[in-house]
Backbone as JSON, one array per atom type, in Angstrom:
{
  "sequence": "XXXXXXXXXXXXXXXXXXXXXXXXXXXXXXXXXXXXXXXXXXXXXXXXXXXXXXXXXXXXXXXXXXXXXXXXXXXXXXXXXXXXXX",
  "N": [[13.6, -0.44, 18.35], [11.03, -0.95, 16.25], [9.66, -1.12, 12.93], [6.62, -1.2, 10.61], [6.68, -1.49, 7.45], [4.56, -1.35, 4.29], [5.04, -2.0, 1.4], [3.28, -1.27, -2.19], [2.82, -2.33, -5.19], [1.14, -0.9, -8.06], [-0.62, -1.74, -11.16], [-2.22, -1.05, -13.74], [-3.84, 1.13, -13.04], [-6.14, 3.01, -13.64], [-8.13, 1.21, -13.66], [-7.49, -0.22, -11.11], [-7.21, 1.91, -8.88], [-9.25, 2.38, -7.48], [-10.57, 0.31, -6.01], [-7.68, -0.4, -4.44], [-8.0, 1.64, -3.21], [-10.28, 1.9, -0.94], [-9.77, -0.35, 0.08], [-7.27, 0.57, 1.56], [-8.5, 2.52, 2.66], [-10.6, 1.39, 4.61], [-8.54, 0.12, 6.21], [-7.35, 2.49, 7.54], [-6.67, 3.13, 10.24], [-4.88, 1.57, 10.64], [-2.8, 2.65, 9.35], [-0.04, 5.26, 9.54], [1.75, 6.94, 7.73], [1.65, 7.72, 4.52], [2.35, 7.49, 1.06], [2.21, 8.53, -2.17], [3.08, 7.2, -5.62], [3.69, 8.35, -8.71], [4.58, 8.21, -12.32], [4.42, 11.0, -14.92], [2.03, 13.66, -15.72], [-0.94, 15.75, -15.64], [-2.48, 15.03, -18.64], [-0.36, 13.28, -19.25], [-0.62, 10.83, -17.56], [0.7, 8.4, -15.9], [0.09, 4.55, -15.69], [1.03, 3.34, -14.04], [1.77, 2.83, -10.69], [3.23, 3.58, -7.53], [3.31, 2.93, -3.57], [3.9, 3.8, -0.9], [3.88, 3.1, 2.45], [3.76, 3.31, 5.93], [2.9, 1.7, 8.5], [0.79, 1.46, 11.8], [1.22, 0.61, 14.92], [1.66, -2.62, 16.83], [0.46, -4.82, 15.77], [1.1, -7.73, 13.94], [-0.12, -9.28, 12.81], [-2.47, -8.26, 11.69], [-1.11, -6.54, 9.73], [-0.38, -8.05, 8.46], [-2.73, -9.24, 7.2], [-3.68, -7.04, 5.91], [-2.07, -6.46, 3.87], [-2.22, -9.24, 2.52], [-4.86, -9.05, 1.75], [-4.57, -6.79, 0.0], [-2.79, -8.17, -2.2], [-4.58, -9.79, -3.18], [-6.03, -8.3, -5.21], [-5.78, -8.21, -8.75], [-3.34, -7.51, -10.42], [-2.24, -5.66, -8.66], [1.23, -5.6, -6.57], [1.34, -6.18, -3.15], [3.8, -6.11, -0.91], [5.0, -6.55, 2.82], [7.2, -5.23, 4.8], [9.1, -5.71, 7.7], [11.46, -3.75, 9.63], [13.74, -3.72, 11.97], [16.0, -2.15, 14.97], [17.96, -2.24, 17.27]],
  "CA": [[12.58, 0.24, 17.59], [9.87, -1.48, 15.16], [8.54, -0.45, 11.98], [6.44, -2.26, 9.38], [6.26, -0.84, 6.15], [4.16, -1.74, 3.25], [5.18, -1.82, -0.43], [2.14, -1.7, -2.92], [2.97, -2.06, -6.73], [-0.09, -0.62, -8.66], [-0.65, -1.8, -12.7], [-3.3, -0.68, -14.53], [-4.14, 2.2, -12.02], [-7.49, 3.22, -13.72], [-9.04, 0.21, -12.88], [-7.46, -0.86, -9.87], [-6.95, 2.16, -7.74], [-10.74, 2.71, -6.64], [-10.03, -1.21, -5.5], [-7.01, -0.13, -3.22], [-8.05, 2.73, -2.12], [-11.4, 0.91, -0.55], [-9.07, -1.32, 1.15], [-6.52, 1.75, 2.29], [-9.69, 3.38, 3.47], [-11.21, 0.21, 5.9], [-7.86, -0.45, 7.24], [-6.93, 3.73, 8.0], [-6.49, 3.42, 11.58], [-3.22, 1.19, 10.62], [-2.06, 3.87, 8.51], [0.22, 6.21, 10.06], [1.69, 7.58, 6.71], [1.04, 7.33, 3.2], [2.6, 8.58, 0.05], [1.67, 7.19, -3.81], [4.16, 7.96, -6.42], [3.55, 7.64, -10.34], [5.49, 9.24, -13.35], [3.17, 11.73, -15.42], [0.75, 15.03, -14.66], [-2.21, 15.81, -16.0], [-2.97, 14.39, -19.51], [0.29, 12.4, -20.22], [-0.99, 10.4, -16.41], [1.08, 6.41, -16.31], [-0.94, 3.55, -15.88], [1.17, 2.18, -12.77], [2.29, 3.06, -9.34], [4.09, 3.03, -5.92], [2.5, 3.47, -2.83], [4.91, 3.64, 0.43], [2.53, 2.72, 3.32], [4.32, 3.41, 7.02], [1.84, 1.29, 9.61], [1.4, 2.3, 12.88], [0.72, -0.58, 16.1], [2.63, -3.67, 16.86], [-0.35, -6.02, 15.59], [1.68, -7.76, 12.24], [-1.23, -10.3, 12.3], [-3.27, -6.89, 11.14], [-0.51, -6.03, 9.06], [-0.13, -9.09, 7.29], [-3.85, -9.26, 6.62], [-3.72, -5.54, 4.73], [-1.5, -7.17, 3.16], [-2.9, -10.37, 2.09], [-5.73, -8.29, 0.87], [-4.43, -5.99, -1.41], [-2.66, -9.1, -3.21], [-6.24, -10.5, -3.68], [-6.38, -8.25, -6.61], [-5.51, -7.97, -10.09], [-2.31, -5.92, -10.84], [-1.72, -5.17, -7.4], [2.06, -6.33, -5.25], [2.1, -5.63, -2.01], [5.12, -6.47, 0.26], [5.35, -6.07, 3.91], [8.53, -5.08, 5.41], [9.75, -4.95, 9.06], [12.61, -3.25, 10.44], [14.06, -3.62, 13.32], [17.35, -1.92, 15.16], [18.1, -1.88, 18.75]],
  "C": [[12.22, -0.63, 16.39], [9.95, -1.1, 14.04], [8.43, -1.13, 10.59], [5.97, -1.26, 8.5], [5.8, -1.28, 4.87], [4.67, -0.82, 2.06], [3.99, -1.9, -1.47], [2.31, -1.18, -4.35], [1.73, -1.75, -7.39], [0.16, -0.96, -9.71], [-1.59, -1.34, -12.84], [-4.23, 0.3, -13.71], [-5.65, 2.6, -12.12], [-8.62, 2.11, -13.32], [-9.25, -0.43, -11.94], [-7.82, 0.19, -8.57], [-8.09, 2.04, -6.92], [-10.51, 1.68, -5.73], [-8.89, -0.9, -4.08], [-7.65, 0.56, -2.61], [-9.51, 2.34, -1.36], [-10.46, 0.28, 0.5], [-8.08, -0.92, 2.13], [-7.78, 2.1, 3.65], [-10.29, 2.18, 5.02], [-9.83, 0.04, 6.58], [-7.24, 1.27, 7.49], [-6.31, 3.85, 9.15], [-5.24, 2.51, 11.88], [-2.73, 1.93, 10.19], [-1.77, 5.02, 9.25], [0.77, 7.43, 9.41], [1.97, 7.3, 5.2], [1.81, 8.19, 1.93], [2.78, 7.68, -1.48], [2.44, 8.32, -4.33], [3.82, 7.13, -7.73], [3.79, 8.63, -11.47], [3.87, 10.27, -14.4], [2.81, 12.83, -15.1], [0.07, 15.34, -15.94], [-2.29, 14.91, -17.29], [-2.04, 13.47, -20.21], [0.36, 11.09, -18.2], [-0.54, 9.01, -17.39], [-0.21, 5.39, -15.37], [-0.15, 2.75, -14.51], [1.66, 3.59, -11.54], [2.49, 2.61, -8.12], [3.39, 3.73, -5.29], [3.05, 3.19, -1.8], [3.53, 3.93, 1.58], [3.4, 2.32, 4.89], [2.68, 2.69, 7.88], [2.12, 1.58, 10.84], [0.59, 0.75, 14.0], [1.57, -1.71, 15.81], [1.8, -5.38, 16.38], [-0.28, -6.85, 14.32], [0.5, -8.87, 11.98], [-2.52, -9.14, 11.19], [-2.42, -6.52, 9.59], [-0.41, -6.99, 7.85], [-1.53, -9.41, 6.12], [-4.46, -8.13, 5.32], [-3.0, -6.42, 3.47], [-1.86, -8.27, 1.85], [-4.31, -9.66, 0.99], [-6.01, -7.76, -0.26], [-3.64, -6.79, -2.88], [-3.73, -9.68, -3.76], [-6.16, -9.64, -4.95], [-5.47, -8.32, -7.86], [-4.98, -7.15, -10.35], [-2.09, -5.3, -9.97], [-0.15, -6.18, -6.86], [2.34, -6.02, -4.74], [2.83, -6.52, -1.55], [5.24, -5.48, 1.78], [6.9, -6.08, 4.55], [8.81, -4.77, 6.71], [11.4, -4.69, 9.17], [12.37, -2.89, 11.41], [15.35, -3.24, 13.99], [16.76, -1.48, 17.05], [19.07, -1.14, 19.26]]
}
């Protein structure tokens, strides 16, 4: 059994997320599940975050490219991770 999992460090959240989430959004149909985590609620909201990113298909050339992508910006680090156990 497979499974590649993206890491995506967010900084400066107000200006970047629109930016990820654009790039979440075009690659969706890799995304099998998703969950963003960042300290805060409502008006005392932090300025960074984690974004655990389960992919779904065996195509890491796809995976690597999400990837590659979301490093393109500013205050973004993603990391791809496979695991594998037989």
């Amino acid at each position: 059994m497979k499974r590649d999992v993206l890491l995506i460090l967010v900084n400066h959240r107000q200006e970047t997320a629109e930016k990820v989430q654009k790039i979440l959004t075009g690659w969706g149909c890799y995304i099998k599940t998703r969950l963003g985590i960042h300290d805060g609620v409502l008006d005392n909201c932090s300025d960074s975050g984690l974004i655990f990113i389960e992919l779904t298909g065996n195509d890491l050339t796809k995976h690597e490219e999400i990837t590659r992508k979301l490093n393109l910006l500013n205050g973004v680090d993603a990391r791809l991770i496979s695991l594998e156990v037989e």
